[in-house]
C-alpha positions in Angstrom: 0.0 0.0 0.0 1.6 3.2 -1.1 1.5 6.0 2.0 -0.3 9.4 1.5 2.7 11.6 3.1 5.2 11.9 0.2 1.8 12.7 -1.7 0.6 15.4 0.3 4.2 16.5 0.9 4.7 17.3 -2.4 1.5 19.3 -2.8 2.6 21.3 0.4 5.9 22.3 -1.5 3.8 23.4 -4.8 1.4 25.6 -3.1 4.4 26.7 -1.3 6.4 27.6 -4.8 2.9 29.4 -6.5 2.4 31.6 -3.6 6.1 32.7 -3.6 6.0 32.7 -7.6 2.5 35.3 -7.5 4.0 37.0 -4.6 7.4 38.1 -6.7 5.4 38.6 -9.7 3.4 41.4 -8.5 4.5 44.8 -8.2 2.5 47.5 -6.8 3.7 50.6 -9.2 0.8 50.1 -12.3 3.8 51.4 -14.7 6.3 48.1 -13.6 6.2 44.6 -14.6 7.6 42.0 -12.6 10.6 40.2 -14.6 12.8 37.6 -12.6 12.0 38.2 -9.4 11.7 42.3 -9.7 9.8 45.2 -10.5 11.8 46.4 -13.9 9.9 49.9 -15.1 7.4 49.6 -18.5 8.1 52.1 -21.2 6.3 54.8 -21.6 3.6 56.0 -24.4 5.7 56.8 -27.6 8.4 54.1 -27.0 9.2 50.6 -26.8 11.2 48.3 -24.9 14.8 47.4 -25.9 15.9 45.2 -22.5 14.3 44.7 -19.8 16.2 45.9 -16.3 18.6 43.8 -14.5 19.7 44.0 -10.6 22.3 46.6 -11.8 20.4 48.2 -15.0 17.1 50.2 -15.5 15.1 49.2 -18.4 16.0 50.5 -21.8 13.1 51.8 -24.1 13.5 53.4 -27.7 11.4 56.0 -29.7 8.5 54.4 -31.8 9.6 55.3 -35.6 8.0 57.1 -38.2 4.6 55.9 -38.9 4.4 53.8 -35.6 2.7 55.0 -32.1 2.2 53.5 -28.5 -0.6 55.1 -26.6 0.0 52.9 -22.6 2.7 52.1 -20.7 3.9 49.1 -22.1 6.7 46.4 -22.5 6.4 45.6 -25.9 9.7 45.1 -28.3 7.8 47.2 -31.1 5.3 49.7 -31.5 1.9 49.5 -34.0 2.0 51.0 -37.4 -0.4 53.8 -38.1 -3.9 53.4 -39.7 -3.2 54.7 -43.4 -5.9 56.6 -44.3 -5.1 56.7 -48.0 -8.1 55.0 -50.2 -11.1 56.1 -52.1 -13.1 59.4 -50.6 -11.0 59.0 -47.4 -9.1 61.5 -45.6 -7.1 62.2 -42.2 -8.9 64.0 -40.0 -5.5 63.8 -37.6 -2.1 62.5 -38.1 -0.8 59.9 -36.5 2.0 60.8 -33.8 4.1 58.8 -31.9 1.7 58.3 -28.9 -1.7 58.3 -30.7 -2.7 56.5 -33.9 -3.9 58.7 -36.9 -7.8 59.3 -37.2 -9.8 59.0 -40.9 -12.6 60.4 -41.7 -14.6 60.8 -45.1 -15.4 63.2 -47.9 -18.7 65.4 -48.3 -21.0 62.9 -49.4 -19.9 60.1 -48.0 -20.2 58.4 -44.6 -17.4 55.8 -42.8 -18.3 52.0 -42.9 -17.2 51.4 -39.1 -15.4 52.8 -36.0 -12.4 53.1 -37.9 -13.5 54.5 -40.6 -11.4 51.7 -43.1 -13.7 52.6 -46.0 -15.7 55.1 -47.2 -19.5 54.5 -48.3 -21.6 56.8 -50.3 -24.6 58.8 -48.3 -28.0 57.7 -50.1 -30.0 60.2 -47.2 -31.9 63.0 -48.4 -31.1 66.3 -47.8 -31.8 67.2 -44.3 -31.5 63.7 -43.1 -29.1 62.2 -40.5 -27.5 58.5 -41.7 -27.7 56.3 -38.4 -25.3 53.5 -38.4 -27.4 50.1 -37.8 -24.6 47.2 -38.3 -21.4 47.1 -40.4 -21.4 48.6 -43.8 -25.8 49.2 -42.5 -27.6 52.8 -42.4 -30.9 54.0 -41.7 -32.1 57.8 -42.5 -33.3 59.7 -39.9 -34.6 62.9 -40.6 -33.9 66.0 -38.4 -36.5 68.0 -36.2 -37.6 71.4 -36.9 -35.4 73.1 -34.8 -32.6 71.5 -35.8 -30.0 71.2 -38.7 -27.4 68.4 -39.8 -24.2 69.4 -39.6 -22.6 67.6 -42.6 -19.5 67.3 -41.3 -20.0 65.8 -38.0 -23.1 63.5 -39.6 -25.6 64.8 -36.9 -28.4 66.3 -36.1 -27.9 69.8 -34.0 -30.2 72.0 -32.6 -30.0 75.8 -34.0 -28.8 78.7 -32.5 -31.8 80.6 -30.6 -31.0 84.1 -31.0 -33.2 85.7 -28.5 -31.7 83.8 -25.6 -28.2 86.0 -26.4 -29.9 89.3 -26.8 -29.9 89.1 -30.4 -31.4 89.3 -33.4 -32.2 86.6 -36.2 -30.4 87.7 -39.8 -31.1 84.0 -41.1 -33.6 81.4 -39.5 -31.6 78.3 -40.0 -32.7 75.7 -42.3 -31.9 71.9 -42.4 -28.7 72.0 -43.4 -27.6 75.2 -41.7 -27.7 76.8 -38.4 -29.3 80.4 -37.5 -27.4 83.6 -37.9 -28.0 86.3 -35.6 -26.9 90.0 -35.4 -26.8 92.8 -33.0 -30.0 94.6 -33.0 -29.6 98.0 -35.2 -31.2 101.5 -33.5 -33.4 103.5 -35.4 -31.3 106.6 -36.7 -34.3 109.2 -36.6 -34.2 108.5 -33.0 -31.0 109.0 -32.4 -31.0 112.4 -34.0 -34.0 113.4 -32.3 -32.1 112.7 -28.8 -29.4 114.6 -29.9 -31.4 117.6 -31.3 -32.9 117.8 -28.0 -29.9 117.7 -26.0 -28.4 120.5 -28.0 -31.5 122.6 -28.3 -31.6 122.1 -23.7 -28.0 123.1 -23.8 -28.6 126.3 -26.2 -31.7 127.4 -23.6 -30.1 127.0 -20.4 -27.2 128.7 -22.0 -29.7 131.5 -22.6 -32.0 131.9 -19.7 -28.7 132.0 -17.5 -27.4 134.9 -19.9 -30.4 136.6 -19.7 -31.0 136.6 -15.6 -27.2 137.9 -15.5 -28.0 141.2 -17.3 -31.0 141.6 -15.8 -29.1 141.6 -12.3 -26.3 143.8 -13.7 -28.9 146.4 -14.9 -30.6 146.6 -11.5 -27.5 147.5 -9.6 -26.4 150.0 -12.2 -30.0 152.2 -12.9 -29.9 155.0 -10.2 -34.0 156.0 -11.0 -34.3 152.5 -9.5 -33.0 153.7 -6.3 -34.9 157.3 -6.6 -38.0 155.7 -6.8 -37.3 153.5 -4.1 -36.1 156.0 -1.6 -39.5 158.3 -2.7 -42.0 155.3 -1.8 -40.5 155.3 1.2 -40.6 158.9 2.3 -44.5 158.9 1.1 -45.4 156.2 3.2 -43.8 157.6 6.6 -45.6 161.2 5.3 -49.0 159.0 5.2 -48.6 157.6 8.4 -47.8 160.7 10.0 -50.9 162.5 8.8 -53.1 159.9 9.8 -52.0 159.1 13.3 -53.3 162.7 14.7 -56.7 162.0 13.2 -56.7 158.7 15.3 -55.6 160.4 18.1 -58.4 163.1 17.9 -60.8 160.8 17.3 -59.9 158.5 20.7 -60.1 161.6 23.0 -63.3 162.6 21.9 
């Protein structure tokens, strides 16, 4: 009968040697990778790795080349080539640089058969109409609401510009293939030059009126019948008064 102990010995060891081996091979830096035992650095987006690092060495990493890119952290001995977006009614809508892959996108008229945009299918939609992808190389047409327009380039619906909400005025209401145009809102010019007119003719009054109360002023202190006539009221009402107090008096006693 064989015994059971070298048997469960030997498991003992292997779960021994598995948790070591997940213990070493995990690194707590997201940017490292564990290689023999340590935590050697991953290169960085734009490059690729040359060597790994050693107990004595860092890792070595090298430029991606022209017409390749790396977008992550990685440890990969190569970067990817570029999407090419040369073809039929196909055009880059951005370059492809070393950390980001180029981007295609297609000519008026003409919509992208997937994600990538790999080729180029004509638009059947009708004027006004927005082509909603339904499956690969699949389209349905879906027309656009009344406040909206399709903006041809981006392929979507989008609703127009409300004027009023910005303080201005519509120029052009928008159709369904372009958005509203507003402007600032234009002042009448009769009443403009009625505001001014009546500004200037205020100014040319006051200007007046305060002329005219200043010579009358001056006058008054320089005409000396003013003062004559003055000084002559005065002496007739004391002479009045004087002629009528002994008639009152008189007139008590008796």
């Amino acid at each position: 009968m064989v015994s059971r102990h070298p048997f469960l010995a030997a498991l003992y060891a292997l779960c021994i040697w598995i948790v070591k081996y997940a213990a070493g091979s995990s690194c707590s830096d997201p940017r490292t990778t564990a290689v023999n035992g340590s935590c050697c650095k991953m290169c960085p987006p734009g490059q690729y790795l040359e060597d790994f690092c050693t107990k004595t060495t860092e890792t070595v990493c090298r430029p991606c080349p022209d017409k390749f890119f790396s977008e992550q952290y990685n440890a990969f001995n190569k970067c990817t080539p570029c999407q090419s977006c040369q073809g039929a009614h196909r055009d880059y809508e951005k370059k492809c640089s070393p950390t980001a892959n180029a981007k295609c996108s297609c000519r008026p008229g003409f919509l992208c058969s997937d994600d990538a945009c790999s080729k180029c299918l004509e638009n059947t939609c009708d004027v006004g109409e927005m082509a909603v992808r339904t499956g690969p190389k699949q389209f349905k047409c879906q027309p656009c609401r009344d406040h909206e327009y399709l903006d041809v380039k981006m392929n979507n619906c989008t609703p127009r510009t409300q004027c009023s909400s910005q303080g201005l005025v519509v120029t052009f209401p928008g159709n369904k293939t372009h958005d509203a145009l507003c402007g600032v809102r234009e002042t009448n010019p009769l009443f403009v030059y009625l505001g001014v007119g009546c500004a200037v003719l205020a100014l040319v009054l006051l200007v007046i009126l305060s002329h005219v109360g200043r010579n009358v002023a001056k006058n008054c202190r320089a005409d000396p019948h003013l003062s004559i006539m003055e000084e002559t009221g005065q002496q007739l009402m004391i002479q009045t008064d004087s002629k009528t107090k002994p008639q009152e008096i008189v007139t008590t006693l008796s």
